[in-house]
C-alpha positions in Angstrom: 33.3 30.3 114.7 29.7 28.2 115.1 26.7 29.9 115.1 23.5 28.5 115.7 20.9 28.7 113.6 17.8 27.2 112.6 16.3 25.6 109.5 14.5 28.6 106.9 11.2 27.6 105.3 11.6 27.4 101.5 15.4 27.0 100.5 14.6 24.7 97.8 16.8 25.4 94.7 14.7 25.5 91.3 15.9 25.1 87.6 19.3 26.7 88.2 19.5 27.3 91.7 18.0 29.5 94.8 16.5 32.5 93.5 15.1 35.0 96.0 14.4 38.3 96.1 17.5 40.3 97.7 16.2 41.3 100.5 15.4 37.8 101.4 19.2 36.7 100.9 19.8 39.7 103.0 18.2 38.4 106.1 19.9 37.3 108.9 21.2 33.5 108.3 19.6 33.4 105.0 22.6 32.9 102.8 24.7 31.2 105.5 22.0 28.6 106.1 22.1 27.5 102.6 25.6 27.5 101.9 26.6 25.5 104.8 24.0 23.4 103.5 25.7 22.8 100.4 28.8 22.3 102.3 27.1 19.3 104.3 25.4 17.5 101.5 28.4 17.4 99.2 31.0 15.8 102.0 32.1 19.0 103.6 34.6 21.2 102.3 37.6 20.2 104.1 40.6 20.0 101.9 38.8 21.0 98.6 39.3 24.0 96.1 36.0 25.9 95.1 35.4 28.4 92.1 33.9 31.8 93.3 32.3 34.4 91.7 28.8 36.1 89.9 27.5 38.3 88.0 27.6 41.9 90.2 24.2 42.2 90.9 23.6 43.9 94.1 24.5 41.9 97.1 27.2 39.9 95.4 30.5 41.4 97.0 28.9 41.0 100.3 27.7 37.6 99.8 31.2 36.5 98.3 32.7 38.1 101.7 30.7 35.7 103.5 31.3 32.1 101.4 35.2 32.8 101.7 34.7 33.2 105.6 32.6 30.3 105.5 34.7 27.9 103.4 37.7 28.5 105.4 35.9 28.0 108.6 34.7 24.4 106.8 38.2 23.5 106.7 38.4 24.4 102.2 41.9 24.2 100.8 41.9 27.1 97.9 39.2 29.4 96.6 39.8 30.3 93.3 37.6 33.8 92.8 37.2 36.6 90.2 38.4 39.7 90.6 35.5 42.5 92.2 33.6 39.1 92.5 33.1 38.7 89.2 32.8 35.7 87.0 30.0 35.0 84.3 28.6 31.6 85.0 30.5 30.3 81.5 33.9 31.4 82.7 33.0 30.1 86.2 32.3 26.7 84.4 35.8 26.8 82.7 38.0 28.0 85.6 36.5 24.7 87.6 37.1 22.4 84.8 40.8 24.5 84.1 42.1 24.3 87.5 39.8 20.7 88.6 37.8 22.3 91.0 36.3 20.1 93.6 33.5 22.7 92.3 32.0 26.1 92.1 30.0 28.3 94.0 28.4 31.0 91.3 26.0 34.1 92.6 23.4 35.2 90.2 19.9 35.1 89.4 20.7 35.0 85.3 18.2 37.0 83.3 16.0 38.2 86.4 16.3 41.8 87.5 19.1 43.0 90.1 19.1 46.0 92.6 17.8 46.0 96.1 14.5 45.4 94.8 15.5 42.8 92.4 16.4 39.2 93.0 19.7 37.2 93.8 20.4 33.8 93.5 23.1 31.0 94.4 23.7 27.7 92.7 26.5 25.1 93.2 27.9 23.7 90.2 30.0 20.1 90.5 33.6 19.1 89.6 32.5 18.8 85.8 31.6 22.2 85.9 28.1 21.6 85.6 24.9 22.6 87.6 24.4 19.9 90.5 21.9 17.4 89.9 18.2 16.6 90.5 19.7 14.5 93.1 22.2 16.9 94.8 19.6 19.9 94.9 17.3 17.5 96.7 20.4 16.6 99.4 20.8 19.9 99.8 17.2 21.2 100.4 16.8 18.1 102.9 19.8 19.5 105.0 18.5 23.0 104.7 15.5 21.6 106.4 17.3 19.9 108.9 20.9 22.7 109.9 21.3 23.7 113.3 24.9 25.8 112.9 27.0 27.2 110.3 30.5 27.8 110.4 32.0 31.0 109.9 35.5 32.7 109.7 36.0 35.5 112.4 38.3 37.7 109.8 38.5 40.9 107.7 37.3 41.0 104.7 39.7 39.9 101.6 40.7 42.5 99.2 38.6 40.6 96.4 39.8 43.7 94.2 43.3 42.9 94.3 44.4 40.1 91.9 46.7 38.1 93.4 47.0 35.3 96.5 46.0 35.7 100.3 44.7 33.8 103.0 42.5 33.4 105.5 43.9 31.3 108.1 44.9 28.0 106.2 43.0 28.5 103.3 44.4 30.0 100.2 42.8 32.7 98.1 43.7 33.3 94.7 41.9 36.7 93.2 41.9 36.1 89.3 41.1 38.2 86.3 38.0 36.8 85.2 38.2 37.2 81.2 41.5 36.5 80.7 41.4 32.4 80.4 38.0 31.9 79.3 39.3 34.5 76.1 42.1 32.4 75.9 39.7 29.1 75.1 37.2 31.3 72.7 40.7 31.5 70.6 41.2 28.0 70.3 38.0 27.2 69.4 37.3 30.0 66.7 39.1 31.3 64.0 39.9 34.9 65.5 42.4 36.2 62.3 39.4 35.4 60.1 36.9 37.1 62.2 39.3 39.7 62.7 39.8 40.6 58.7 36.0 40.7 58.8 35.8 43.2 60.8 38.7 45.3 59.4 36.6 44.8 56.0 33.7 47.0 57.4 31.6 45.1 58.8 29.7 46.4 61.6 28.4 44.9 64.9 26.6 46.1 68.3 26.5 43.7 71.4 24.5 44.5 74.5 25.6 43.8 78.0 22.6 44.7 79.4 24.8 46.3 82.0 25.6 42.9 83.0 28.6 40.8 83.7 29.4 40.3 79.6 30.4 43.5 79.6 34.5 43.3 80.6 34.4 40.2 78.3 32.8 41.4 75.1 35.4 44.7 75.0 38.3 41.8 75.6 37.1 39.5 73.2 35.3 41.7 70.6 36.8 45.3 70.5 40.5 44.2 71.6 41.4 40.6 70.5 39.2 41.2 67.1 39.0 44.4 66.5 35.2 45.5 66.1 34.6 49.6 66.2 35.4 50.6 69.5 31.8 51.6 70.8 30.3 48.2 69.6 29.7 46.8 72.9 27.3 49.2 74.5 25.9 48.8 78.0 29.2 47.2 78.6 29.8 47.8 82.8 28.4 45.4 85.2 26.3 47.8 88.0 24.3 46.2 90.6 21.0 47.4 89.4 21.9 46.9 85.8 21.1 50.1 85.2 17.3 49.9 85.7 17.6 47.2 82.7 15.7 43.7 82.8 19.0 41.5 81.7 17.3 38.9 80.0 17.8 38.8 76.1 15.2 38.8 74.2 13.2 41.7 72.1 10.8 42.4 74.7 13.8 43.5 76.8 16.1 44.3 74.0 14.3 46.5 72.9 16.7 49.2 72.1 19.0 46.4 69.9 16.1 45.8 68.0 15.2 49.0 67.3 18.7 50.2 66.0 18.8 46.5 63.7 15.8 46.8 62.3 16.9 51.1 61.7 17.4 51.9 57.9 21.0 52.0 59.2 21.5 49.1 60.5 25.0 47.4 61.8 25.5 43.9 59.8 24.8 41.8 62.7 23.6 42.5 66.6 23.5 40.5 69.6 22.8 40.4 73.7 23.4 38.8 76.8 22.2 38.4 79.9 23.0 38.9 84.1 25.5 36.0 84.0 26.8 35.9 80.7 25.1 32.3 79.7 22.6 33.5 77.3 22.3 34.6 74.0 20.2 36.9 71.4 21.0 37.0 67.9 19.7 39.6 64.8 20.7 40.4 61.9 19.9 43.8 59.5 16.4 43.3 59.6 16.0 40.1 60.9 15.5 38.6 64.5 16.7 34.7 64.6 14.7 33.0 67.0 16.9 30.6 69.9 15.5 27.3 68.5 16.7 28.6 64.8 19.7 29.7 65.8 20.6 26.7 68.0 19.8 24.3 64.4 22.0 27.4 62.1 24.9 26.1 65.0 24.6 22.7 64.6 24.6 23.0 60.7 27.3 25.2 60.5 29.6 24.3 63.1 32.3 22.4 61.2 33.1 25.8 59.9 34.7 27.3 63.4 38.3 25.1 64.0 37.7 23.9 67.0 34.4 21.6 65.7 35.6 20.9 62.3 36.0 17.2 63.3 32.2 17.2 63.4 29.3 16.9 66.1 29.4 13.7 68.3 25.4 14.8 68.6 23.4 17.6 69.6 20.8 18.1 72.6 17.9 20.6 73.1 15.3 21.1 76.2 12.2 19.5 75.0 10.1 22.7 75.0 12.6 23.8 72.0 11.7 23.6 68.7 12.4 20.2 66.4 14.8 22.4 64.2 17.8 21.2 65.3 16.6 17.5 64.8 16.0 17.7 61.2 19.9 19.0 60.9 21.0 16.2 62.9 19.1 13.4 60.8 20.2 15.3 57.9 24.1 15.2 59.2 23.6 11.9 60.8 24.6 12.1 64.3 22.1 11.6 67.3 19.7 13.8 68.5 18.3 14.0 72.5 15.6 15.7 73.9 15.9 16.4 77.6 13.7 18.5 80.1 14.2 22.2 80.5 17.2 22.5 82.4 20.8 22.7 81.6 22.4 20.4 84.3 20.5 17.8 81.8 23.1 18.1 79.1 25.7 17.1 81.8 26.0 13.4 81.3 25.9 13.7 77.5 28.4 15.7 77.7 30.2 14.1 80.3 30.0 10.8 78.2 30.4 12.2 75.0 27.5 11.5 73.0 27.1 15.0 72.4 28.9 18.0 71.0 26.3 21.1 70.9 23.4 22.1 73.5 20.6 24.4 73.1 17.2 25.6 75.1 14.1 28.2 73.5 15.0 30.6 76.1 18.3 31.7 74.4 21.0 29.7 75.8 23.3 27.2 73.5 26.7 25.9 74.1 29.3 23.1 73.6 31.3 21.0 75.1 34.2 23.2 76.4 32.0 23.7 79.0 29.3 22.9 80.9 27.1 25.7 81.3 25.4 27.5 77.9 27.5 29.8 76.9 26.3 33.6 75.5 29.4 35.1 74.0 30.6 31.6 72.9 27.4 31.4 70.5 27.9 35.0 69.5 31.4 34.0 68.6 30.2 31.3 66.1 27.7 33.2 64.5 31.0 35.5 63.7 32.7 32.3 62.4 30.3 31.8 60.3 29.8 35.1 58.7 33.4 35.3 58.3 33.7 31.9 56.1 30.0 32.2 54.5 30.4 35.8 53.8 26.7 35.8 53.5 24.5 38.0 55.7 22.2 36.5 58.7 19.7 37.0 56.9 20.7 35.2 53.6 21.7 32.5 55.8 18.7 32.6 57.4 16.5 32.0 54.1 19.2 29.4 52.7 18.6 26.9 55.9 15.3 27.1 55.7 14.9 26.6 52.3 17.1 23.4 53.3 15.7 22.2 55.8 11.6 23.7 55.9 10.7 26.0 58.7 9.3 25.7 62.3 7.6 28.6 63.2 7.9 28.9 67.0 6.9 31.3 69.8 7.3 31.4 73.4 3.9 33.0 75.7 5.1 34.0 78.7 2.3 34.8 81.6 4.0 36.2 84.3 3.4 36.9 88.5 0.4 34.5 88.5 -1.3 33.4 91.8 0.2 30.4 92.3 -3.4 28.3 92.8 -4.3 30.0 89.1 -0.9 28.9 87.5 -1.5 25.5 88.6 -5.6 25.3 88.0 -5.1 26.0 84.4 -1.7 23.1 84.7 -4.1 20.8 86.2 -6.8 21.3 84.1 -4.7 20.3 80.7 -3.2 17.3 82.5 -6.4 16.0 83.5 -8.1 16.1 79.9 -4.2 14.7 78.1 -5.2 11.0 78.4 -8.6 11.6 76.3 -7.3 14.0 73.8 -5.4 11.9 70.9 -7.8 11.9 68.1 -9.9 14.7 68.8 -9.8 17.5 65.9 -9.0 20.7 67.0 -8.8 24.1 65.1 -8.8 21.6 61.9 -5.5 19.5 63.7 -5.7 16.0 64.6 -4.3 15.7 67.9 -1.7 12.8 67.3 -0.3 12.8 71.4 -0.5 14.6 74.2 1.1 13.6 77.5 3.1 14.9 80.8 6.7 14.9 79.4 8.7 12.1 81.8 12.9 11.6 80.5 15.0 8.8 81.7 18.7 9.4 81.4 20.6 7.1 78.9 23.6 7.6 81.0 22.9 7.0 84.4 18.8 6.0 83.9 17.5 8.3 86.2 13.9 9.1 85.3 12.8 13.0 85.8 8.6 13.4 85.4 6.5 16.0 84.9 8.7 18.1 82.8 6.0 19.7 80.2 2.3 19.2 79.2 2.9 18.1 75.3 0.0 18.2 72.9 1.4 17.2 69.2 -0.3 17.1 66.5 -0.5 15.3 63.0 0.6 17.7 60.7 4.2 18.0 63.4 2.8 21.0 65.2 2.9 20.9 68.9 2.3 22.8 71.8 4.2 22.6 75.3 3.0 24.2 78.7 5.3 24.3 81.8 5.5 25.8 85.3 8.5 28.0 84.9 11.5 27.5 87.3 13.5 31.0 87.3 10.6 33.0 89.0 10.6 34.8 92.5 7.4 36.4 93.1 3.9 34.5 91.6 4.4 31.6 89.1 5.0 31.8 85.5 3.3 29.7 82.8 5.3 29.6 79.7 3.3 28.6 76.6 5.3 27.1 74.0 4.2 26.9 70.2 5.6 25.1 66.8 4.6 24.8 63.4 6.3 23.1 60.5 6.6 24.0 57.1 8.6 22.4 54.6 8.4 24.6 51.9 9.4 25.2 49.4 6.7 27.9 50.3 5.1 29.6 53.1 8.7 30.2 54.4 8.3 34.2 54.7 5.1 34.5 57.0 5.1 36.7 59.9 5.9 34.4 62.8 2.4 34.9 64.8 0.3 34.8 62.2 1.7 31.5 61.2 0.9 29.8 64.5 -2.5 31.3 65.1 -4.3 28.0 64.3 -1.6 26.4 67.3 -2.4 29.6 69.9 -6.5 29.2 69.1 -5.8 25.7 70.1 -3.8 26.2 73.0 -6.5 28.8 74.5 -9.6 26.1 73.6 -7.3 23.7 75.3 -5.9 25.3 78.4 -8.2 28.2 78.7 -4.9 29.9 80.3 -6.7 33.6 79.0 -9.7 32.7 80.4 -8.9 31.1 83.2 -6.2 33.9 84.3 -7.9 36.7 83.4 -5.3 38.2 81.1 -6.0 39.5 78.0 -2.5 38.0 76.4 0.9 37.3 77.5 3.3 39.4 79.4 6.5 38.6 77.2 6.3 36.8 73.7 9.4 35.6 72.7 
């Protein structure tokens, strides 16, 4: 069936993906518009297989109704989904790759809030299983800008609870547990009798789902294949709302994991993920580990889990992320990459193989058996690493730092900004960056400061405007940058680092130790003053 339809103001797909509130995906031709969109600027669907699935929020099973219709009508082949609709955006990633995909079509808005009040989102990932590129999202918003029909399958809707095959006129529909293959690749890559023995041993764990999708896969993985304390995933059933829950990992949100690991009776190690399963937090007894530590404790330790025990072709991280992980790779000799915020910017290192590990400041990490960041997966070789250290996070913790010196870091999140504010204090900065090496500030010596520009060593595409860097002699740095992930106002993220080799001043409280760096920032960017906020919504 074709109905017309006209183009919709403002489909233009952000850091990963359309995100909308869900009452916008809800209106009439909203979602229709923009998948037939992505269906035109990637060839058409006509004899090709798609991946289907997200992370439950409210609105998905309706939404997944409505791609089937609309990839048989386009004249797909297969469309492989997860049963109830469900797929973390990892698994999604693998099932493409598993069964070559022609691509996948994953529903969520990640760590942003669900329910009918909440937000949705849609992004198209490509044969490689990766996010599409700059230059796909930009075909696609053209031909949102441009649709006049969309076609559409005049059908009932498929029993998407039912695992097994049907069709809907010639296309084939194949309704697939969504755990049981991605578990099968966290066995080959980790060394699950070892894990296993740790936990019969005693030791004690608590994973979050946030009411999110990680839920069905942490009980597989964690309670049944490994046998952790029934009871240690909590929060473990995907809902639509989340339960009222913000699924975004981190101790602003998290706030009931860190409470019970920082409890006198604490479990040995704790952890969270988010809407779609792709991102991580990690604490120990008593001790949070920040995402750009945790992302270098990875790269340093990695040999340890089987399947990376032939070593690291290289490691990437988002340039807001902290330098961490670059004094491991020097140390280990393998290359290190610095990319813009963004994970479909690890694709082609991947993809070409100059890199093993990936990691971004706002809790996401992965590898290359996929192509998406990967929660559970870095939770997993955290647990690989316990199990052959036998040392606690903590102790670990201390031990790499004393290694390798410390960057302090910090994330300043300020939130549902008028968009002319967000950009005023953006524009300010950028305007003053060309004059500002040389100048002394809060007793620094500003050493660079520019708008962050990256040109692809694979394919030499160049992305600009990726971050406002201001470095400074001593190796401290700070980053601002227009979030991506928003619906409603804009974000300005405020990103702050601090080196210290040691063999002292390793133990200071986090905040304290970048004070001189968040004076700085304010003097520089007058975001407080210029906002009218008193601090930052979230610090991370």
């Amino acid at each position: 069936m074709r109905v017309r339809t006209r183009p919709i103001e403002g489909q233009k797909p952000g850091t990963s993906g359309l995100r909308k509130k869900t009452k916008v995906f809800m209106s009439e031709s909203y979602l229709e518009n923009f998948v037939q969109s992505v269906f035109d600027a990637t060839g058409g669907a006509e004899g090709r297989t798609y991946v289907l699935g997200g992370d439950g929020r409210c609105f998905n099973d309706r939404a997944v109704q409505v791609i089937l219709k609309m990839a048989a009508a386009n004249g797909a082949r297969a469309v492989i989904v997860g049963q109830g609709g469900l797929l973390s955006t990892p698994a999604a990633s693998h099932l493409i790759r598993l069964n070559r995909a022609d691509g996948g079509i994953i529903l969520s808005a990640s760590h942003n809030p669900g329910g009918l009040e909440g937000d949705f989102g849609i992004k198209f990932n490509t044969a490689s299983g990766g996010p599409a590129s700059e230059a796909l999202t930009e075909a696609i918003f053209a031909r949102t800008k441009t649709i006049e029909a969309y076609l559409i399958a005049d059908e009932p809707d498929v029993e998407i609870d039912r695992i097994g095959r049907q069709q809907i006129g010639g296309m084939e529909i194949s309704v697939v547990d969504p755990v049981a293959d991605y578990a099968v690749l966290m066995e080959g890559l980790f060394d699950f009798p070892k894990i296993r023995a740790m936990f019969a041993g005693g030791f004690r764990m608590r994973f979050d789902a946030m009411c999110a999708v990680t839920g069905p896969y942490a009980r597989e993985i964690l309670e049944n294949r490994l046998g952790a304390a029934p009871g240690t995933v909590v929060n473990g059933t995907p809902l639509p709302d989340f339960g009222g829950m913000h699924p975004d990992p981190n101790p602003t949100w998290a706030h009931d994991l860190m409470d019970r690991m920082f409890a006198d009776d604490a479990p040995d190690f704790g952890a969270a993920s988010d809407g779609d399963g792709d991102r991580n937090m990690v604490v120990g007894s008593g001790i949070y580990v920040a995402p750009s530590d945790s992302l270098a404790v990875l790269v340093a330790n990695a040999h340890l889990a089987p399947g990376y025990r032939a070593g690291l072709k290289g490691v990437a991280r988002s340039m807001p992320t902290s330098a961490a992980a670059d004094r491991v790779a020097a140390a280990l000799g393998i290359a290190a990459h610095e990319t813009p915020t963004g994970w479909k910017f690890f694709g082609n290192l991947l993809d070409a193989g100059r890199v093993t590990l990936c990691g971004e400041e706002s809790f996401g990490a992965g590898s290359d058996h996929v192509r998406e960041k990967d929660g559970l997966w870095a939770v997993l070789l955290w647990l690989n690493i316990l199990a052959e250290r036998r040392e606690s996070v903590k102790e670990i913790m201390e031990s790499h730092w004393r290694r390798f010196g410390r960057n302090y870091y910090s994330r300043h999140d300020y939130e549902a900004l008028p968009a002319e504010v967000a950009a005023g204090v953006m524009d300010g900065l950028r305007a003053r960056l060309a004059g500002l090496p040389g100048c002394v500030v809060e007793g620094m010596t500003i050493a660079s400061a520019d708008d962050f520009a990256y040109a692809d060593p694979v394919d030499g595409s160049v992305s600009r405007g990726q971050g406002l860097r201001v470095v400074f002699a001593d190796g401290s740095r700070l980053v601002l940058r227009l979030s991506g992930t928003g619906t409603e106002g804009a974000t300005i993220r405020l990103y702050l680092e601090r080196y210290v080799a040691g063999p002292g001043g390793l133990d200071a409280e986090v905040q304290e130790a970048l004070a001189p760096v968040i004076r700085a920032a304010e003097t520089l960017a007058g975001i407080r003053t210029q906002t009218g906020r008193a601090g930052p919504d979230v610090v991370t």
